[in-house]
Structures are given as C-alpha cells and as structure tokens.
C-alpha atoms as an extended CHARMM CRD file, in Angstrom:
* protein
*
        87  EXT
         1         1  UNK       CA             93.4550000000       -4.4800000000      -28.7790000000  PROA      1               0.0000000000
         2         2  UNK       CA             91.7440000000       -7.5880000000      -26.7510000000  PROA      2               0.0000000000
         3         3  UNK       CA             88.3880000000       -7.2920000000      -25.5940000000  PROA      3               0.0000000000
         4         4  UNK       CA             87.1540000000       -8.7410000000      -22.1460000000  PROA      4               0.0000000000
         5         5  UNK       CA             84.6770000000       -9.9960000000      -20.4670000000  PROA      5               0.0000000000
         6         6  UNK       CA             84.1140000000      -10.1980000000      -16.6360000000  PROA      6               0.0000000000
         7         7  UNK       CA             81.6510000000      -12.2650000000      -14.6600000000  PROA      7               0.0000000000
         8         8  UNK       CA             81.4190000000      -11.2870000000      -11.1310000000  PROA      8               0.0000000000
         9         9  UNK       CA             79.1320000000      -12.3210000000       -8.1360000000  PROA      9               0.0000000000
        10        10  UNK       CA             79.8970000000      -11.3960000000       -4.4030000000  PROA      10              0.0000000000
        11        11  UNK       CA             78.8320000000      -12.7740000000       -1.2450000000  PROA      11              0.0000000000
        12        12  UNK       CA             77.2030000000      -13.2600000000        1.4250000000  PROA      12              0.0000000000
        13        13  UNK       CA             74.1650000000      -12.7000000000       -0.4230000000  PROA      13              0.0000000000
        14        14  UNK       CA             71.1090000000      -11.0150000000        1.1190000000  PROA      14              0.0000000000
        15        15  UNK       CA             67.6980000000      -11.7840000000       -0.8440000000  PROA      15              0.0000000000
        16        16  UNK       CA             65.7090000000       -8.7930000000        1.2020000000  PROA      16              0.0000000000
        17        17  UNK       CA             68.7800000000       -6.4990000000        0.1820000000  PROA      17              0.0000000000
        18        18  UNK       CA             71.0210000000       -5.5930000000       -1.8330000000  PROA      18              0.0000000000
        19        19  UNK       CA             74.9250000000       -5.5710000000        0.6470000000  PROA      19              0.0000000000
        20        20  UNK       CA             76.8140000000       -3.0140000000        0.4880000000  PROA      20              0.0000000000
        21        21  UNK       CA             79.7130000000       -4.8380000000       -1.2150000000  PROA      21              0.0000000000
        22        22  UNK       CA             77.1740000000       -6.1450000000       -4.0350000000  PROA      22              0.0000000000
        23        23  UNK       CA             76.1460000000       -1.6050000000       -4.2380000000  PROA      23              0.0000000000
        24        24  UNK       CA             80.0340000000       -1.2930000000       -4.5290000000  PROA      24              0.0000000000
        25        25  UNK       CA             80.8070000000       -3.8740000000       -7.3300000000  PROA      25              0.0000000000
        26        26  UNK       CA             77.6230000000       -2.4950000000       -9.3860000000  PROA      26              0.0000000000
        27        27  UNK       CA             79.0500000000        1.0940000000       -9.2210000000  PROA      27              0.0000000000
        28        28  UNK       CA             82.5960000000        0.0730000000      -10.0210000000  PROA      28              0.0000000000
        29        29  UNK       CA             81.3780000000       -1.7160000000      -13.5180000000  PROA      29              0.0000000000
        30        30  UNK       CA             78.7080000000        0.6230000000      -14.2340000000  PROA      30              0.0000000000
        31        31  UNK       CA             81.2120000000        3.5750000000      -14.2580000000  PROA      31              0.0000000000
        32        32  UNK       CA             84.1270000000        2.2780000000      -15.3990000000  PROA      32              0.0000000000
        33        33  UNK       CA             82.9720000000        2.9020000000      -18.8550000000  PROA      33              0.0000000000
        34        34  UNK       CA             83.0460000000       -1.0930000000      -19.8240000000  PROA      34              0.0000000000
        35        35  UNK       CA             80.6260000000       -1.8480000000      -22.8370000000  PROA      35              0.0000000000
        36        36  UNK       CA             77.1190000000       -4.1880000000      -22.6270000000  PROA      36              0.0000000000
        37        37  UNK       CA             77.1440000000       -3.9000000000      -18.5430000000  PROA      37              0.0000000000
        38        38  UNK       CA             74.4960000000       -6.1810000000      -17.2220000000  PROA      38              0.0000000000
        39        39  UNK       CA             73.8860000000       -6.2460000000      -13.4230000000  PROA      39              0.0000000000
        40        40  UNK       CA             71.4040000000       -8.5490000000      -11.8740000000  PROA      40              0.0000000000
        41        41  UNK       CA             70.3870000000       -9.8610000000       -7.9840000000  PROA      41              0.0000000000
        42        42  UNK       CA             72.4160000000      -13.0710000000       -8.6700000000  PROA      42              0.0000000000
        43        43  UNK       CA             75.6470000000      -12.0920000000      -10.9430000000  PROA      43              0.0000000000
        44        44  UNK       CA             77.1540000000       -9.2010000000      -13.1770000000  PROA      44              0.0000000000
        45        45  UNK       CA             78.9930000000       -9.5900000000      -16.1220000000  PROA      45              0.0000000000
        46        46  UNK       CA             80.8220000000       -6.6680000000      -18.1520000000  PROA      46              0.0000000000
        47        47  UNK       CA             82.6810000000       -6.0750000000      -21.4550000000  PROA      47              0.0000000000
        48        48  UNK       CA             85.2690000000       -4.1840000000      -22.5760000000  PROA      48              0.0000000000
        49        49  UNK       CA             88.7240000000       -2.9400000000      -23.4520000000  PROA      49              0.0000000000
        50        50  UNK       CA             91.0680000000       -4.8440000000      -21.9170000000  PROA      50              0.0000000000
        51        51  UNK       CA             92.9380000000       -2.3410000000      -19.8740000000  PROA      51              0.0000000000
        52        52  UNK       CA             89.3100000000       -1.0690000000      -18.7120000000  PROA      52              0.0000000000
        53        53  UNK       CA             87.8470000000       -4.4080000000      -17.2670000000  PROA      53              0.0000000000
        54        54  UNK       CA             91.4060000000       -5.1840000000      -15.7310000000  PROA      54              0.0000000000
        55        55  UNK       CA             91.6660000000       -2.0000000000      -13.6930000000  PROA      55              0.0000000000
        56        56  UNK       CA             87.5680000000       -2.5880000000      -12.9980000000  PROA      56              0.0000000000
        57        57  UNK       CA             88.5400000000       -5.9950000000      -11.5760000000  PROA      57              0.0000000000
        58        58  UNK       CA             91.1870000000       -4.4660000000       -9.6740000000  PROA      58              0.0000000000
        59        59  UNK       CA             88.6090000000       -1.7300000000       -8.2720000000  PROA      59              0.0000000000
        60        60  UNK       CA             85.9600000000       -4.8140000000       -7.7050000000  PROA      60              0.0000000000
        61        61  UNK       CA             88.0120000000       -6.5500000000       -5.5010000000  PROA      61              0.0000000000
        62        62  UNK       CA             89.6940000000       -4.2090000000       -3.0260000000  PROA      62              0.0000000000
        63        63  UNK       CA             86.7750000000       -1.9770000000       -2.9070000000  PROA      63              0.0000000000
        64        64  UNK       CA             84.2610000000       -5.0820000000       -2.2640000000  PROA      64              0.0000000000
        65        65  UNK       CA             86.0950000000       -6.7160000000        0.2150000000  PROA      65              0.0000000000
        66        66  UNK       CA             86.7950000000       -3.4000000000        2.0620000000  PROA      66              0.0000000000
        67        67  UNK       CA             82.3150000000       -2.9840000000        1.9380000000  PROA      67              0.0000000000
        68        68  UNK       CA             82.1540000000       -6.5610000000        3.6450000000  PROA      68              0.0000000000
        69        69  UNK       CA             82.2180000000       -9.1820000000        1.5430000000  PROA      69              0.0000000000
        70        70  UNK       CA             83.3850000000      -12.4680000000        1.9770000000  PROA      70              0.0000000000
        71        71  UNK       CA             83.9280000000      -14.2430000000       -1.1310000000  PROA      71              0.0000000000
        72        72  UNK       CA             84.1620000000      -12.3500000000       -4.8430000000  PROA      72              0.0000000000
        73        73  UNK       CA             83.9670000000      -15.4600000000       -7.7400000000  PROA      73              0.0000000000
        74        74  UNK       CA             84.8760000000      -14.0480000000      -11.0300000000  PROA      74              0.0000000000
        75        75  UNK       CA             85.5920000000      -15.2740000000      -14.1790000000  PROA      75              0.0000000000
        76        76  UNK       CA             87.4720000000      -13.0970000000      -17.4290000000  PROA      76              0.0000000000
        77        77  UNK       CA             87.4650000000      -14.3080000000      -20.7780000000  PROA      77              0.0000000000
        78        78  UNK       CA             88.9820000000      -13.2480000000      -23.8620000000  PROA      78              0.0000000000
        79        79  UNK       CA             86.6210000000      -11.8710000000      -26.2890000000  PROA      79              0.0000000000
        80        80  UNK       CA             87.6050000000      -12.5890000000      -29.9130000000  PROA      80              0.0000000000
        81        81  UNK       CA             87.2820000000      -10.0540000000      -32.4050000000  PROA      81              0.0000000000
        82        82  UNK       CA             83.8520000000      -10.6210000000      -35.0260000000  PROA      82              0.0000000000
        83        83  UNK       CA             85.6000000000      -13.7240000000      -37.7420000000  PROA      83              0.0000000000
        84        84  UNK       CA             88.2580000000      -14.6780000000      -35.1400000000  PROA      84              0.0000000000
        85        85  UNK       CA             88.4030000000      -17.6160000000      -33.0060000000  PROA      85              0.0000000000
        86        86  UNK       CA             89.0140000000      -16.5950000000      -29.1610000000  PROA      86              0.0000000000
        87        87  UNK       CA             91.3280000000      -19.7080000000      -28.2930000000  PROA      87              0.0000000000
C-alpha cells in the first residue's frame, strides 16, 4: 500500500483572515481521515493512504476553487515505507 504526502497552500492570501477557500482546504484534510495533518497560516501538508490523500486532493481542489480561490500549489510525494528508499 503507498503512503502519501500532500503539501498544499491556496491563494489569494489574507494575513487579517483566514479566506474562505483556505477554511475549505483545512476541513477537507482535517476530515478526510489522512495521518500527521498539520495546518498552518502559510501552508498544509497531510499524510496518508494513498487512495485517502488522492480523493482529499480531488476534494481540495474543486471545493477550493468553488470558495474563491485563485491559485491552489500542491505538491504529493511518495512516502517510502520505514528501511525502503522512496525513489
């Protein structure tokens, strides 16, 4: 079973605020039941089964987009298994 991890910021960013879109993405990771979720003001990142963060990404970016936001950067990696070599 492969193991990812998702790093996720959306835009526009509002310092005074938290956006709606930003509200959206943290609910979205936070109960998709992803392992070692880690939201902050600048970027998120998640881990998890795959299946899980890959229907969280899905959710992420329709749902984000639809709550205003303008750009979504993300970045998945493969998480290797503890003794095995990711690449």
């Amino acid at each position: 079973m492969v193991r990812l991890r998702v790093e996720f910021t959306t835009e526009p960013f509002d310092l005074d605020e938290a956006p709606a879109h930003a509200v959206v993405g943290r609910d979205i990771v936070t109960g998709a039941g992803l392992d070692a979720v880690d939201v902050g003001p600048f970027g998120n990142t998640a881990e998890g089964e795959g299946e899980k963060v890959l229907s969280a990404v899905d959710a992420l970016l329709r749902k984000s987009l639809e709550a205003g936001a303008t750009r979504v950067s993300l970045q998945v990696n493969v998480i290797a298994p503890a003794g095995e070599d990711a690449t």
